[in-house]
N, C-alpha and C positions, 0 to 999 in steps of 0.2 A: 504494500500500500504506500503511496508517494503520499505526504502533509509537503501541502504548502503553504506558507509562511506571508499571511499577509495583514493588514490593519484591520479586516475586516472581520465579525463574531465568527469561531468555526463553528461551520457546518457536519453533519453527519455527511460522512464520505460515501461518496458511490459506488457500487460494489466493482470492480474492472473486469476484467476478462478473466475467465479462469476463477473469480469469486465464488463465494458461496454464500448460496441463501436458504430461507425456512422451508421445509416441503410438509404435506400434511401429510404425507409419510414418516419423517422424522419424527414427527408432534406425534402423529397414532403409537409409533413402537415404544415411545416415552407415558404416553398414558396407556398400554398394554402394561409396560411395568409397572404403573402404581396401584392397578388392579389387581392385578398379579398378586403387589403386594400386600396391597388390601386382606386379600382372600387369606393370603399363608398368617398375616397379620390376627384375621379370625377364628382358623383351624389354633392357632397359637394359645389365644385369648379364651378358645373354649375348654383345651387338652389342659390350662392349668388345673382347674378345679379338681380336675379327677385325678394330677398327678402329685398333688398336695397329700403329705402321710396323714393319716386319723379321717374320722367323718366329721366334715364342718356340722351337720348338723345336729348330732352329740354335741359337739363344742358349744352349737348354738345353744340348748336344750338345756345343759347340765348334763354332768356323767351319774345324777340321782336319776332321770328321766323317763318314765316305764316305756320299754321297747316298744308295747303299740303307740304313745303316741309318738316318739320318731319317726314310726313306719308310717303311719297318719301323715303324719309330715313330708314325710320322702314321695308320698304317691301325691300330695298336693302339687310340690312345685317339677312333677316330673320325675323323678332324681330314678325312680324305679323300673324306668323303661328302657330299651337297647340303648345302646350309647349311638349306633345312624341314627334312632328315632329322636333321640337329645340335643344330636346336633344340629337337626334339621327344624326342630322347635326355635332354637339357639339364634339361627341363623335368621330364622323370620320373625322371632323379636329384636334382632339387630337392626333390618330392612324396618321394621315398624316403629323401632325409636324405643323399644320397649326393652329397659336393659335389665328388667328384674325387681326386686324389692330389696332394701337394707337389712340384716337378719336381727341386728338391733332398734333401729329408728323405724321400722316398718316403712319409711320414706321411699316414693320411688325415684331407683337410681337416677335414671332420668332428669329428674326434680334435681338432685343434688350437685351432678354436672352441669346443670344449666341455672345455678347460683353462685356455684362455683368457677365456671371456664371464661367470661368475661373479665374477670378479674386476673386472673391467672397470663391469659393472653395479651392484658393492658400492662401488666408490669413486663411481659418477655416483648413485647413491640416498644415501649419507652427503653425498656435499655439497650437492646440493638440501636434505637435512633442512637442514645447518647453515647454510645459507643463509638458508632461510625462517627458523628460529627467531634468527637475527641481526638479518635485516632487519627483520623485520615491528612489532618490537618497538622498533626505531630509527626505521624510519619513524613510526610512531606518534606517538615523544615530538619530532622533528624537526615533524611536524605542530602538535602541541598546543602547543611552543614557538613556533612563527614564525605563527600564527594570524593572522589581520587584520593582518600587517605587522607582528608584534612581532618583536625580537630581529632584526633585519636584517643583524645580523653572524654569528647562528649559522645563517641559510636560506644567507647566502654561502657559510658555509665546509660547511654539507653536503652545498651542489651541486657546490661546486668537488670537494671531496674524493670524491664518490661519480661525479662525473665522470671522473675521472682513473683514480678503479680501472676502472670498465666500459672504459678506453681502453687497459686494460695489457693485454696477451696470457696468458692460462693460464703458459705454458710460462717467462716471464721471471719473475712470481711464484714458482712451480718451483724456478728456478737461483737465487735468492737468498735464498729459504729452505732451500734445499739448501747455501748457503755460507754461513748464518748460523746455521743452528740445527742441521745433520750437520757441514758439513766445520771450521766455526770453531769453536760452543761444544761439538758432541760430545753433542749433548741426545738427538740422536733418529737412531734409523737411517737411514744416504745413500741404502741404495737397497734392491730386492728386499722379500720379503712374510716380515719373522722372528716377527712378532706384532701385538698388537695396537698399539703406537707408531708401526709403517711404515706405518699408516693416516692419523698426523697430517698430515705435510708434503703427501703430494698432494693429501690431501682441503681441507687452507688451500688449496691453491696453485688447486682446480679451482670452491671454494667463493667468493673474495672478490669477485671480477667479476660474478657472479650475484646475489650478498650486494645489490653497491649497487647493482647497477638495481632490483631485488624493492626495495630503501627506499625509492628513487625512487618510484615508481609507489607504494606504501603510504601515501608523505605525501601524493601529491595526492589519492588517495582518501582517506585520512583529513578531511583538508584541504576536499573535496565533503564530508564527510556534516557536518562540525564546524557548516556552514553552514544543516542543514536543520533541520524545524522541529524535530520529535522532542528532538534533543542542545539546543535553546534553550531547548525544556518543562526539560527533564533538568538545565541550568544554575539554571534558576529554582527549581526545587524543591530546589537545594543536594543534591542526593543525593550518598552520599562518592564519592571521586575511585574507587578501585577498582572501584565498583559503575559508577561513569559511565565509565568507558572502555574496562572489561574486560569489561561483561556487555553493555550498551548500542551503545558504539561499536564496539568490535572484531570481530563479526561481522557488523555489516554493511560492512566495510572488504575483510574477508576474498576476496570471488568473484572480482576482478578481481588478487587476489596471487597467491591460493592458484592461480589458470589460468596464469599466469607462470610461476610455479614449474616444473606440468607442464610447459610447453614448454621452459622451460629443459630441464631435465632430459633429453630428447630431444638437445637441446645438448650436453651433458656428455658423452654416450656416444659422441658424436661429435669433440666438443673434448677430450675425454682422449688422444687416441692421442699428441699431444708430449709430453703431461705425465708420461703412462708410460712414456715412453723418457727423462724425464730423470731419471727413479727408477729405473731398468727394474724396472720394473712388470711383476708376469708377467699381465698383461692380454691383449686383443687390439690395442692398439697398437703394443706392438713389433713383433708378427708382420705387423702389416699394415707397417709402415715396412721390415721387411728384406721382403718379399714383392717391395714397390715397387721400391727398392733394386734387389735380386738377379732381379726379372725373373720372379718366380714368381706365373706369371698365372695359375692354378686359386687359388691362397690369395689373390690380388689382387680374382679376380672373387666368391669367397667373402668375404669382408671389404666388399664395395660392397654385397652381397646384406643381406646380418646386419645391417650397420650401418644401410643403408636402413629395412629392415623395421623395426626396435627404433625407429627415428623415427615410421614412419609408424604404429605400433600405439601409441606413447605419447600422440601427437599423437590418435588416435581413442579413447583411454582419456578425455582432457583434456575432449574434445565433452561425453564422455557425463557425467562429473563435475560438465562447468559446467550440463549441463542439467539436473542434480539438484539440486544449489546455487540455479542461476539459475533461476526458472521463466520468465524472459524470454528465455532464449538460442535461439538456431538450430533447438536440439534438441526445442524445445516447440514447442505446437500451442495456438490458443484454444478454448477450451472452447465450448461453446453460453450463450449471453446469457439469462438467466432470466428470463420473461415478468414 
């Protein structure tokens, strides 16, 4: 791909000969696999219950419980019929939205995810945003600084320092901003959702680990394009600094973050479940951790389902993005060669 270098705002570049672009072929074999996934995702979510040791429902019951009414029990919600006949129930209260009953709260599942997942999904989308717009803008100036071996003490201390965070856990971030900034200075709400402030501390706490890998990976692309020919035109022709890194460089640095980010994200929905129990967070983490806990295998196997899915739908959003972005990715196809 030729960039040329002019005063004028870049444009998205035209694809040339020999390009590659979207075919609704590539798009089908991409959404083949998320069904795919889907499905193994459900066989998954159903084989736990029965591969769990003891009867949940003894546990549920009490081990005092006279065998008929267990068995009473066992033939209400199914449990006594083949396991094809189980799964095929299974499957069409998934398609129905119908994930079962709580074995404690009598609550339907259903009910429980849909109090809990808006919440859950607001904190793992805030801190992807704050992430990217932290990193990408560090990474940047971390690049443009330590360029051909300059500043050798500020590439040290960005990797050390941007190492150390991606090695700290969500949830210990969490607890010490929850004793530094709730329970010591009193700045911001400990726990629970009173407005918009008890969005600060989790969305830091699930944001800074993400934060510095996305600058990692930002400097060394920055770091790749600093090098090609285009930015040595763009040096030579002295154009101002804003116009050379903001219009020039920063979007071609962008495909390879901005796809991080997506998957992080996917991340997030998943690495939030400590972080909201150390807020309690009225998300789906806590339900899923007391589900665990207390043994409540309908909200257990609903919570593997949701959480799966939200992965592998973000993870299939990501393809299609990068192959909008990218017209080199997976998702594209070569055009025909012009005589």
């Amino acid at each position: 791909m030729t960039i040329t270098l002019t005063d004028e705002p870049t444009k998205a570049p035209v694809p040339a000969r020999g390009a590659r672009r979207l075919t609704p072929l590539f798009f089908a074999r991409h959404l083949l696999r998320l069904v795919v996934s889907l499905a193994v995702l459900v066989v998954a979510s159903f084989a736990m219950i029965h591969l769990i040791p003891g009867d949940p429902l003894r546990h549920m019951l009490g081990p005092a419980a006279p065998k008929e009414l267990v068995d009473a029990r066992r033939a209400e919600l199914g449990l006594d019929d083949s396991l094809p006949a189980q799964f095929v129930h299974y499957v069409q209260q998934v398609f129905s939205g119908d994930l079962g009953t709580s074995f404690f709260s009598s609550q339907p599942v259903s009910d429980i995810i849909a109090q809990g997942l808006p919440n859950t999904l607001a904190l793992a989308v805030l801190a992807t945003g704050v992430a990217l717009a932290v990193a990408i803008p560090l990474g940047l100036w971390a690049a443009v600084r330590t360029h051909q071996g300059r500043r050798r003490g500020t590439e040290t201390a960005f990797t050390t320092l941007t190492g150390a965070a991606v090695a700290i856990p969500e949830y210990l971030y969490g607890l010490a901003l929850l004793l530094v900034f709730a329970l010591g200075a009193g700045l911001l709400p400990p726990a629970g959702l009173t407005g918009p402030a008890s969005y600060v501390l989790p969305v830091t706490a699930l944001s800074i680990a993400p934060a510095a890998m996305i600058a990692r990976l930002a400097r060394v692309e920055t770091l790749r394009e600093l090098d090609t020919d285009y930015m040595r035109l763009a040096h030579a022709k002295r154009l101002p600094v804003r116009r050379l890194y903001a219009v020039h460089l920063l979007p071609n640095t962008l495909t390879a973050t901005l796809t991080m980010g997506g998957l992080l994200l996917g991340g997030l929905i998943t690495g939030s479940v400590l972080v909201e129990n150390v807020f309690a967070w009225p998300g789906l983490g806590q339900r899923t951790v007391e589900a665990i806990t207390q043994k409540d295998y309908p909200v257990a196997q609903a919570m593997i389902l949701v959480y799966g899915a939200l992965v592998l739908v973000v993870n299939f959003l990501v393809d299609v993005a990068l192959g909008v972005l990218d017209p080199k990715s997976s998702l594209s196809a070569p055009t025909r060669q012009e005589g």
